[in-house]
ZAMARGU-4260 file (C-alpha; in steps of 0.2 Angstrom, whole numbers, plus 5000, padded with zeros to 4 digits):
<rodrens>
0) 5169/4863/4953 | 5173/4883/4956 | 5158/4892/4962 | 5157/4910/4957 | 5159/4920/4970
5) 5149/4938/4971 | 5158/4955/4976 | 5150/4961/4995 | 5143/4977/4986 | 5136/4964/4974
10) 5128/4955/4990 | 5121/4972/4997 | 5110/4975/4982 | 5103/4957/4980 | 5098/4961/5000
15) 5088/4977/4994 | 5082/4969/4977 | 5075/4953/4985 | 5068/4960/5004 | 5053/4958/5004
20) 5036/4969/5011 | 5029/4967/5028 | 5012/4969/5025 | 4996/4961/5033 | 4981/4952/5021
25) 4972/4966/5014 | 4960/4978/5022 | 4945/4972/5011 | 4931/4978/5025 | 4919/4963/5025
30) 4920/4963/5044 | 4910/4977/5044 | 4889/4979/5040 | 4879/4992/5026 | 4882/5010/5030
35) 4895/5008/5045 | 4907/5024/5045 | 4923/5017/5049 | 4937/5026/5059 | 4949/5018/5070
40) 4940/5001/5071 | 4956/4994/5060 | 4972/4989/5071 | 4985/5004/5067 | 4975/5012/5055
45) 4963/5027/5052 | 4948/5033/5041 | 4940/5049/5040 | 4925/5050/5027 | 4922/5033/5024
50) 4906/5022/5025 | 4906/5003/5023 | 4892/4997/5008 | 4886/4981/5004 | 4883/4974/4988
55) 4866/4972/4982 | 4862/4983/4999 | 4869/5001/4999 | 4881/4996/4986 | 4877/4998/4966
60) 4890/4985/4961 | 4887/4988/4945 | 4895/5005/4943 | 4905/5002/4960 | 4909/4983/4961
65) 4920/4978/4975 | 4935/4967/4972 | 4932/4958/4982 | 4920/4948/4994 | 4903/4960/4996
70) 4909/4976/5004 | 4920/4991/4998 | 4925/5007/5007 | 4915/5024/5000 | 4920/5041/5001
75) 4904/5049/4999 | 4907/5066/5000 | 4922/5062/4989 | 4934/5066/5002 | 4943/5050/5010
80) 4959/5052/5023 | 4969/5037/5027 | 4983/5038/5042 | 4993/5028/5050 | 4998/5024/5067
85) 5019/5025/5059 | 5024/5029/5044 | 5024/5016/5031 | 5032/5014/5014 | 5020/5006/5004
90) 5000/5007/5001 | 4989/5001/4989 | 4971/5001/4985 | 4958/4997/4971 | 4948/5011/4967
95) 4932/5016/4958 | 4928/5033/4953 | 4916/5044/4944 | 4928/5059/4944 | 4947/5062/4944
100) 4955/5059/4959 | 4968/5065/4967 | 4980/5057/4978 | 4989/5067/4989 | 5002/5059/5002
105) 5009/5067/5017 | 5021/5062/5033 | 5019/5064/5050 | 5023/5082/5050 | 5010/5087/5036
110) 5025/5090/5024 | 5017/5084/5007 | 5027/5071/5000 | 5016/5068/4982 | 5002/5074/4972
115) 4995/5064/4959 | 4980/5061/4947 | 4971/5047/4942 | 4976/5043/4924 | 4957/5043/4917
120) 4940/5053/4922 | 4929/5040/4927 | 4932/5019/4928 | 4914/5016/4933 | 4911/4997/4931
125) 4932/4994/4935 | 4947/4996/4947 | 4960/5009/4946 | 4975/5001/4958 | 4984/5015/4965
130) 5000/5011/4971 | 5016/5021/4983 | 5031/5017/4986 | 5033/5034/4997 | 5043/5032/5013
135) 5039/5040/5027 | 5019/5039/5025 | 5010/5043/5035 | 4993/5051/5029 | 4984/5051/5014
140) 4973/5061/5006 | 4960/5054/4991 | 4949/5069/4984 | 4934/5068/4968 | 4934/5081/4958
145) 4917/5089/4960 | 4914/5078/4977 | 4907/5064/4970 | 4908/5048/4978 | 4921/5035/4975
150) 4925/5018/4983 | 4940/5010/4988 | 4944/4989/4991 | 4959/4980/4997 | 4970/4990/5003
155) 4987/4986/5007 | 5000/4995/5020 | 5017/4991/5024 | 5034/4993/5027 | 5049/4988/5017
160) 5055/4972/5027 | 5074/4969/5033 | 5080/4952/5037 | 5084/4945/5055 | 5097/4952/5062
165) 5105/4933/5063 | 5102/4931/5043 | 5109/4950/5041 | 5126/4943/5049 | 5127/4926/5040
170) 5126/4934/5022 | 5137/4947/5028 | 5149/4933/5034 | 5145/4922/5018 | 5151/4935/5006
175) 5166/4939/5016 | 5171/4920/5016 | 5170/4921/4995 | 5177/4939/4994 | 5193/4927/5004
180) 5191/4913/4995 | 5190/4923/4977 | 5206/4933/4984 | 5216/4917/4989 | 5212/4911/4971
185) 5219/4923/4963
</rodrens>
């Protein structure tokens, strides 16, 4: 039986196409109690503007319902900063808003990377997921038009993930052996 044997440059993409995220569960705040302002409570992670509501407590879940568990994130003066310890490359969040918001991203030295929009006015009674794929990451910026308030629920950081150095070297070797074997072959 031949086995089809892939070109190395062929093996490098299938590395970048299949690597996975290195990301922890998602930040979904239910750790913390009604009207907690949280700052730098979470491991490698910071928050400016944002107070933790419960459902059925300081939360109207209705309007604002969390996505999960009880407890969302609100930006209550419609301003919400997000920063990271080290720059990632990914983030994601749910969001629910009652006026546009913008999404402004930054990295470490305040250069801004992106500014972006939600796509509707308001989603009251949904989620809006915002998504990055940025690199270099490391601040960002969520603002309500007019300073209303908005929430956010499980958020998502991380960084793109490379394999073990000891994998790295076994594909590297494995599509060296068929590159021979496809050259002996032929």
């Amino acid at each position: 039986m031949k086995i089809p044997s892939m070109p190395v440059a062929a093996w490098a993409l299938a590395l970048l196409l299949f690597s996975s995220w290195a990301q922890a569960a998602p930040i979904d705040f239910e750790q913390f109690t009604d009207s907690y302002a949280v700052s730098t409570e979470v491991p490698d992670v910071a928050f400016s503007g944002g107070t933790v509501l419960t459902a059925g407590v300081g939360l109207n879940d209705i309007d604002f319902p969390p996505v999960s568990g009880q407890n969302v994130l609100a930006a209550l003066s419609g301003v919400l900063t997000i920063t990271t310890d080290a720059p990632v490359d990914q983030l994601s969040a749910y969001f629910t808003y009652a006026s546009t918001l913008n999404f402004s991203g930054y990295d470490s030295a305040l250069n801004l990377l992106f500014s972006v929009d939600t796509p509707s006015i308001s989603n009251l009674g949904s989620h809006y997921l915002f998504t990055t794929t940025q690199a270099d990451l490391s601040s960002l910026v969520i603002s309500a038009q007019g300073g209303t308030a908005f929430t956010l629920d499980d958020l998502q950081i991380g960084v793109a993930a490379l394999p073990e150095p000891g994998v790295l070297a076994l594909m590297l070797l494995g599509g060296l052996g068929a590159a021979i074997s496809r050259r002996r072959q032929s």
